[in-house]
N, C-alpha and C positions, 0 to 999 in steps of 0.2 A: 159491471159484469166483466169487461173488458180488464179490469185492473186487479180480477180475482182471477181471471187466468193466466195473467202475467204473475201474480206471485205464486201460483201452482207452475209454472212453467220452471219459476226459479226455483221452489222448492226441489223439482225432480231434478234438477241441475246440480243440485248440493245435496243430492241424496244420489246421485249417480258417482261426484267424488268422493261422498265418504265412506261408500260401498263399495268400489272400484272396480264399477259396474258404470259402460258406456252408455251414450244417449240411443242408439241404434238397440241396445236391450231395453231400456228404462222404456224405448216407444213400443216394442213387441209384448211388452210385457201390459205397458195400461190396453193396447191393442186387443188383447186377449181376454181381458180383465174387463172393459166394456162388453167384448162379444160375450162373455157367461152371463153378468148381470142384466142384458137387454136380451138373451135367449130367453132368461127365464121369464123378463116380463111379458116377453112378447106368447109364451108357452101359457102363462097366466088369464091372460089375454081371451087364448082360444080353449081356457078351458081342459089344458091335455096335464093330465098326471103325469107324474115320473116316468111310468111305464111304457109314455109315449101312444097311448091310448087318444082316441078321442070318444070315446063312449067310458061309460064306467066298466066297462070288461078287461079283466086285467092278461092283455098278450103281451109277447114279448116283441114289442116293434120299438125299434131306436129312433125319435126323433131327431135328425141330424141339428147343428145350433146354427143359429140363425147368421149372415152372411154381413160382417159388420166391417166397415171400413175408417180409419180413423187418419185425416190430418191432421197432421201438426207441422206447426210453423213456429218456430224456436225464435227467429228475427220477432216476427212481428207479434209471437205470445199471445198465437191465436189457435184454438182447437175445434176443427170439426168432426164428428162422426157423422155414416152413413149407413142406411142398413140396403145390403144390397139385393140383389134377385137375377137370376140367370136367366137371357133370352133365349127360349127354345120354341119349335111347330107345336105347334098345339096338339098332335096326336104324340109327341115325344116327352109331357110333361111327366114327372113321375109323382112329385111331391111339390105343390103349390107354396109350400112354406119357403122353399129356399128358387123357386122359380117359376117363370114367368113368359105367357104364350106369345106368339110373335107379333098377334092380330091386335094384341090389347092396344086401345083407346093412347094408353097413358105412354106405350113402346113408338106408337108410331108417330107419336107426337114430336117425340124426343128425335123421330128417326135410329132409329137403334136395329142393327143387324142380329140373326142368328148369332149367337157366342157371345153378345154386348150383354154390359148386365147395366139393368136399370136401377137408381139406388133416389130415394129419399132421407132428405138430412134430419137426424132424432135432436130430440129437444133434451138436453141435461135435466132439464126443471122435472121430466114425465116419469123419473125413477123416483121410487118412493122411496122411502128409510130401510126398507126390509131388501132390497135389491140394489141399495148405494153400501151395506153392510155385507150382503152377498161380492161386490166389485172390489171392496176393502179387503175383504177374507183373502180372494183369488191374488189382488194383488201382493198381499204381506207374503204371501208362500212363494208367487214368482220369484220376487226378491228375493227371499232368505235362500232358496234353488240357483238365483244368479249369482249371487254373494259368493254361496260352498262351491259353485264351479268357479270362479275366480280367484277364492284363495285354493281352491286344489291345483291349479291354474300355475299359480305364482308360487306355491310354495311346495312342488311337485318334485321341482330340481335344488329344493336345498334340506330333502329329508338327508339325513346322516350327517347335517352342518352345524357347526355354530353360528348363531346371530344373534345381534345385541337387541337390547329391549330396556325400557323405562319403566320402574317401579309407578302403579297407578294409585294400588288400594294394597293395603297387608292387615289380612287379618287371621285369626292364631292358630288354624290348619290351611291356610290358602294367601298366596300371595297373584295380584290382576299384572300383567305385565305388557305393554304394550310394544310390539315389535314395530322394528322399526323398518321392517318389510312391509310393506301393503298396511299399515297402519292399524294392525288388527291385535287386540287385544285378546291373549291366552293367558290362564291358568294355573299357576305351577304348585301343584295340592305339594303336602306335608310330605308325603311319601318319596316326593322329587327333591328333595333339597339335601343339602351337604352336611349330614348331621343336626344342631341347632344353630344353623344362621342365620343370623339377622337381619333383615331388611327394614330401609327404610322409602320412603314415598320422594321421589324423583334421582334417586339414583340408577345408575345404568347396571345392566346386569349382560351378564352371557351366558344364555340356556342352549341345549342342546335338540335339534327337530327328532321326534321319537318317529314323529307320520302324520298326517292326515286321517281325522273321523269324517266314517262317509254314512254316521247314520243321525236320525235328526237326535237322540239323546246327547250322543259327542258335541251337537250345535246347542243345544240348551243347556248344557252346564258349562258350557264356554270352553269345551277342551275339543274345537273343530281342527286346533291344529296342538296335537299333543308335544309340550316340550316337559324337560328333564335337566337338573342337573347332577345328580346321583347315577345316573345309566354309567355305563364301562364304555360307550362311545364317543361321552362328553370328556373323561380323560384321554383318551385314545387322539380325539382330535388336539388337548392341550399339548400332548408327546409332538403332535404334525406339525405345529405353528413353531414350536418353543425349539426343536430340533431337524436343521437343516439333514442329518442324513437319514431323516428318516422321511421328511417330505420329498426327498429329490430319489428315494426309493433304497439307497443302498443299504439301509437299515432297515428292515421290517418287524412288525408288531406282529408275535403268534399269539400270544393270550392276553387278555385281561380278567384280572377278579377283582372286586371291590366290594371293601364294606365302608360306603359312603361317609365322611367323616372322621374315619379312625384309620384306617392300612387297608394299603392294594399292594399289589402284585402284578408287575409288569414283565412276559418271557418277548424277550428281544432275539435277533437272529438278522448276521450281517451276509449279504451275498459276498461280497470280496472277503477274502480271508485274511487279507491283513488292516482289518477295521474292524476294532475291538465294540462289537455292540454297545453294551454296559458302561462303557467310558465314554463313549459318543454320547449317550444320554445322560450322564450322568455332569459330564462337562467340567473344566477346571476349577477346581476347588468347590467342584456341586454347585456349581453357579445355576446350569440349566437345569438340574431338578429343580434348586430352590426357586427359579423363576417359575415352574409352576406350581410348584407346594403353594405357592404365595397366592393364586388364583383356585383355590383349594379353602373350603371352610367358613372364608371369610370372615366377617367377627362372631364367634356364638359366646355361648353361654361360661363355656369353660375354659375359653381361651386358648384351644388346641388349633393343632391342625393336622392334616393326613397326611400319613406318614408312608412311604412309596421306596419298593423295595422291586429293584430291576434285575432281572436277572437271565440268566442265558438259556436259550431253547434249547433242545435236544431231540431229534426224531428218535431215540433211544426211548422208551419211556422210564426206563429203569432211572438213568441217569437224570433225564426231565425231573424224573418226582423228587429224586436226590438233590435237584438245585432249588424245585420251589419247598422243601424245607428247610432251608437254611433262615437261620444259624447253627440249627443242629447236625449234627456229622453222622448220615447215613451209613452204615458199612454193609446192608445187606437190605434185598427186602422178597417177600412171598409175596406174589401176583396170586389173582384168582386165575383160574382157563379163558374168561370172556376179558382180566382185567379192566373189571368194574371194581373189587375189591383188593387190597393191599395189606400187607403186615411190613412194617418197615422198622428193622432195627439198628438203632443209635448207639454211638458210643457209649457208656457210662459215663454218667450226668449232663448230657447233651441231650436227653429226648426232653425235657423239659422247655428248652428253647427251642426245638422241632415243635412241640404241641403251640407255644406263644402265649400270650397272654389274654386269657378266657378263651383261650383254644381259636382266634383267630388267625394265628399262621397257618394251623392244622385246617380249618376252613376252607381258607385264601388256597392254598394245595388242592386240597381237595375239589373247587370249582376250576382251578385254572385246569386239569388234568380230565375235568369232564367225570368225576368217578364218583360211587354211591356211598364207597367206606373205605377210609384210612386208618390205622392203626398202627400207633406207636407206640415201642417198645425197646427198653434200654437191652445190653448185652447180657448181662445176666439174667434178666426176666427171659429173654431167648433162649438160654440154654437152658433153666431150669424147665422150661415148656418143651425141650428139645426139639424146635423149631426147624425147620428143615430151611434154610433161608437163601439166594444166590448174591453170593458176593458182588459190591460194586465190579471190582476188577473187571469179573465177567461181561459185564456192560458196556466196561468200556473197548475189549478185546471185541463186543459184536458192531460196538460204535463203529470202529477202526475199519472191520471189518467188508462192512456195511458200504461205507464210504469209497473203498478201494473197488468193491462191484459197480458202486454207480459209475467210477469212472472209466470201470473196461465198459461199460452198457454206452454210456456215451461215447464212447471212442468208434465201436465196433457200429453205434448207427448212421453214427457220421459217412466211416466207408461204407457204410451198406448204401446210404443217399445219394453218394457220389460216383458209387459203381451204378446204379440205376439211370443216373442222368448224365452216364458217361462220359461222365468229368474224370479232371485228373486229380487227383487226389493230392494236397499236399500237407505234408507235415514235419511241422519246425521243431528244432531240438528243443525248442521250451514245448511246444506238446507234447512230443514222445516222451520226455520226461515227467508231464504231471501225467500221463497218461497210464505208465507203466509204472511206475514206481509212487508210492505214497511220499508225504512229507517227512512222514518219522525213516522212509529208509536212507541208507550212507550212499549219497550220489557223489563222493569223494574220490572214487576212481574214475569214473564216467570219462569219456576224454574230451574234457574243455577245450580241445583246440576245436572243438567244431563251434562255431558262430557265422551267424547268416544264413547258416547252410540250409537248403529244403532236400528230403529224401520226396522223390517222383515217384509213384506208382502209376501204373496204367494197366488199364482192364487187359483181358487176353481173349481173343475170340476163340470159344470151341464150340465144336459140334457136338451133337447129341450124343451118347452112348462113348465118348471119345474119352481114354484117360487121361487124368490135367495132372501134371508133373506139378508137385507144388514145389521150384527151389528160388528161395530166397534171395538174389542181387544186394545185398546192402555190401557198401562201403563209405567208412567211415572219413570223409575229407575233411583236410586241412584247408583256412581262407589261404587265398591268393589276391594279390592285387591285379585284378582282371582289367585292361584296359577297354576303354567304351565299346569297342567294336567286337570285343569277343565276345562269346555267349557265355554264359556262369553253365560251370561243367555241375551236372545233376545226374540221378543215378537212380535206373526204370527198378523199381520193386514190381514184381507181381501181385495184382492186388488178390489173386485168387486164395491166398495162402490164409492159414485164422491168424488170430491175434495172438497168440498162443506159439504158432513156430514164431512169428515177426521178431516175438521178445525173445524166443531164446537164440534165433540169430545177432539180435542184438549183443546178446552174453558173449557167443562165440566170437564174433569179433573185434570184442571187447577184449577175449585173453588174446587173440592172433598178434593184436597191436601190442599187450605187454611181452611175448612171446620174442617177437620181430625186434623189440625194441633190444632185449636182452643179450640176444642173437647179434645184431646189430655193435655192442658192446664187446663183446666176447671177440667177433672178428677185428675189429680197430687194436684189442690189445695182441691178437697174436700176427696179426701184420707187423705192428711196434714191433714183436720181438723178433720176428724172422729178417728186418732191416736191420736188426742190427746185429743180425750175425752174419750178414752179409758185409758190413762194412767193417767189422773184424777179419773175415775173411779176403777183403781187399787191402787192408793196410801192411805195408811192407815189409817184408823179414828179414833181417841183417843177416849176410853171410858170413860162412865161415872157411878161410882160407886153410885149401889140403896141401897144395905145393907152396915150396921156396920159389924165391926168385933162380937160387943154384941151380937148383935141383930141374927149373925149368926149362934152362938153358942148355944144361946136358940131356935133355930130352929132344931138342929143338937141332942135336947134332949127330943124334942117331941115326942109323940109316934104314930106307924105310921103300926100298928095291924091291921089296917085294909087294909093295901096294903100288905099284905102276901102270900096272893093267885095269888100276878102276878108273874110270872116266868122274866119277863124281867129286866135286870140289867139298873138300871138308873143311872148307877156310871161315865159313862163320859157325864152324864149330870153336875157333879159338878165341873167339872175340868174347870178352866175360860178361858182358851184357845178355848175350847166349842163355848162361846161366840162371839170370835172376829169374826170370820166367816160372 
């Protein structure tokens, strides 16, 4: 006896690891699984139906189940049960089955207190076949109940992953796969696979976690934990692993469409704007897609493989549906009001490669865009229908559009944020520029000497009912080599002012600076010229002699009695230095 409960002890030992169910469940579980099958015989016993009746009268009184206590001893591979009884006064018993009076013979023997419970050890041998069948039943359903809580358990945080598995069994709608998570064997029906591929028995595979079934059908057809390799999540993850900018997030995945097997359709979309999506995934010389085309198909029947066309998102939808039908060249297309429905027209002989081949481009579109009906249609079937259609162009003037409001929206919440928390606002001439101006505008004039520079704003306190003078402080500074000690010269904008005056102060002192500079110009050339009519003006004039020497000297002997009476010396009037003057 002793050596049939030591290889029961080991069997639940190896039935605990290959369940991935602990010994602390495996003993709750035969625990419970004794107490039903010794309730009932003990209920057999006294005679009491289902009903909990002890007469043939059928009430509705619930016999509670009987009070069963199991040791186990794992070392020494030994197992006792006990059935127990609660010590209570004898005016406090309620129900004799599950308790026992204080006075009894058998309590005071033991010594046993109010609240002790007295228990006698059951003999295994006293269950008969119809109550070891009852113990059986109780226990296969604990299990199979510990089991789905342990692989829900374990495989809770890898729904949306990929994980590897081992070909078990293949047969010709169903392949058995054993994961090599929790060691649990799933599923993967016809409807899961990549077209017609092949499997064979101990090769490794990589399926995709669709979820966890949490009803007992999902656990009898063996799809308790449902995987996939045809789903748009099991591509979606080959894009994460195969390509770095889309794991590390700078790349992101808007859509997937697939027809498993044959062509998908991948819309890409890069938060940095100078990271070409499409060529990020696509990789040098298609290296990275073909690294996953390769993990795509596997070997089937025809030798193909799926063929994967990436291409660029758009919150435009006009534009969006214009890039997932490519190869063909959209020039216009008619939205339904709700655009659930579309009429899209093509170049002449280009809707044909719009529609694809057996109309799976047309398809692949039409799920990637979420929509009920596409329609395509070349340029002359448009006019002869007289189609009323909205030109690409237009799409992309709302694209542009579009894009230039998000970024006043974002400009304008930022100072709203920062006026609120009474910070000082700062903004660097690379923000005011992506800010206010798009990419396609000419920032050619703009004045490049500003670098480093931050324009300061700061809130302004007003009172209630008080008018706020909105004027704008900007000036536009030149760097300077500031020595450590000086502070960097900055310049208080009011933040009160919208976004709106800010930029066309910007403008205005935008011309003041070409104005200044011009001005600037203008005066340097007529200072030039006024110097040098000054320096014509100083250079020397040759004289020209009126008197002889004769003629001087008979002058010099005139007589000259009647200027006697003036006092004033005319002698450096003779001197001819006098003159040049």
């Amino acid at each position: 006896m002793a050596n049939k409960k030591k290889d029961f002890l080991g069997s639940l030992t190896s039935l605990a690891e290959a369940r991935g169910i602990n010994k602390e469940q495996i003993v709750d579980i035969l625990q419970e699984s004794f107490q039903v099958a010794f309730s009932k015989k003990f209920e057999d016993e006294l005679n009491i139906n289902k009903f909990g009746n002890k007469t043939s009268s059928k009430e509705d009184v619930k016999l509670p189940p009987a009070l069963i206590r199991c040791d186990f001893d794992f070392k020494k591979g030994t197992i006792n049960i006990y059935r127990q009884w609660e010590v209570r006064l004898d005016d406090d018993i309620e129900d004799d089955f599950i308790q026992i009076p204080s006075d009894d013979p058998k309590v005071i023997e033991k010594g046993l207190k109010v609240g002790d419970f007295y228990e006698e050890e059951l003999d295994f041998a006293s269950l008969e076949k119809g109550y070891v069948e009852k113990f059986i039943s109780n226990f296969k359903q604990k299990i199979s109940k510990a089991e789905k809580d342990a692989l829900i358990e374990t495989y809770k945080g890898k729904i949306g992953e990929i994980v590897n598995g081992v070909v078990t069994k293949v047969d010709p709608h169903s392949v058995i796969i054993e994961l090599n998570i929790g060691k649990y064997s799933a599923t993967l029906n016809e409807k899961d696979w990549i077209g017609n591929e092949i499997f064979t028995v101990g090769e490794s595979v990589k399926v995709f976690i669709k979820g966890i079934g949490k009803d007992s059908r999902d656990s009898k057809s063996g799809n308790l934990v449902q995987i996939s390799r045809s789903c748009n999540g099991f591509l979606e993850k080959l894009f994460e692993g195969e390509i770095h900018e889309i794991y590390d997030g700078t790349v992101i995945i808007k859509g997937v469409a697939r027809i498993a097997g044959k062509r998908s359709k991948v819309a890409v979309y890069a938060i940095n704007p100078d990271v070409d999506p499409c060529g990020a995934c696509i990789g040098p010389n298609g290296s990275r897609i073909q690294a996953i085309v390769s993990q795509l198909g596997r070997q089937n029947k025809n030798n193909e493989r799926e063929k994967i066309d990436v291409i660029n998102y758009h919150e435009n939808k006009g534009l969006y549906l214009a890039e997932a039908l490519k190869p063909g060249e959209v020039i216009g297309i008619q939205f339904s009001p709700d655009y659930s429905e579309a009429k899209v027209v093509c170049e002449n002989g280009t809707e044909s490669a719009a529609i694809g081949k057996q109309g799976q481009n047309l398809k692949l579109a039409t799920a990637l865009l979420k929509m009920s009906k596409i329609s395509v249609l070349s340029e002359d079937d448009a006019n002869k229908e007289n189609l009323e259609y909205t030109p690409i162009s237009v799409f992309e003037t709302e694209e542009k559009e579009e894009e230039k409001r998000k970024i006043r929206e974002k400009a304008l919440k930022l100072q709203e944020e920062k006026a609120k928390n009474n910070d000082k606002v700062v903004i660097t001439k690379e923000e005011t520029q992506n800010d206010f101006y798009s990419k396609d505008d000419d920032l050619n004039d703009f004045d490049t000497t500003i670098e480093n520079e931050e324009i300061i704003s700061e809130d302004t306190n007003t009172k209630e009912n008080d008018e706020v003078i909105e004027t704008p402080k900007t000036e536009l500074i030149k760097p300077k080599k500031a020595k450590v000690e000086e502070p960097i010269e900055t310049v208080e904008v009011n933040t009160t002012i919208s976004l709106n005056d800010l930029e066309a102060s910007l403008e205005n002192e935008k011309k003041q600076k070409m104005e200044e500079s011009l001005n600037k110009k203008k005066n340097k050339k007529d200072n030039h010229k006024e110097n040098k009519n000054k320096d014509e003006y100083k250079k020397p004039i040759k004289k020209m002699e009126i008197y002889t020497e004769e003629e001087l000297r008979e002058m010099e002997d005139e007589d000259f009695d009647d200027f006697d009476d003036f006092d004033e010396d005319f002698s450096e009037y003779d001197d001819d230095d006098y003159y040049e003057d």
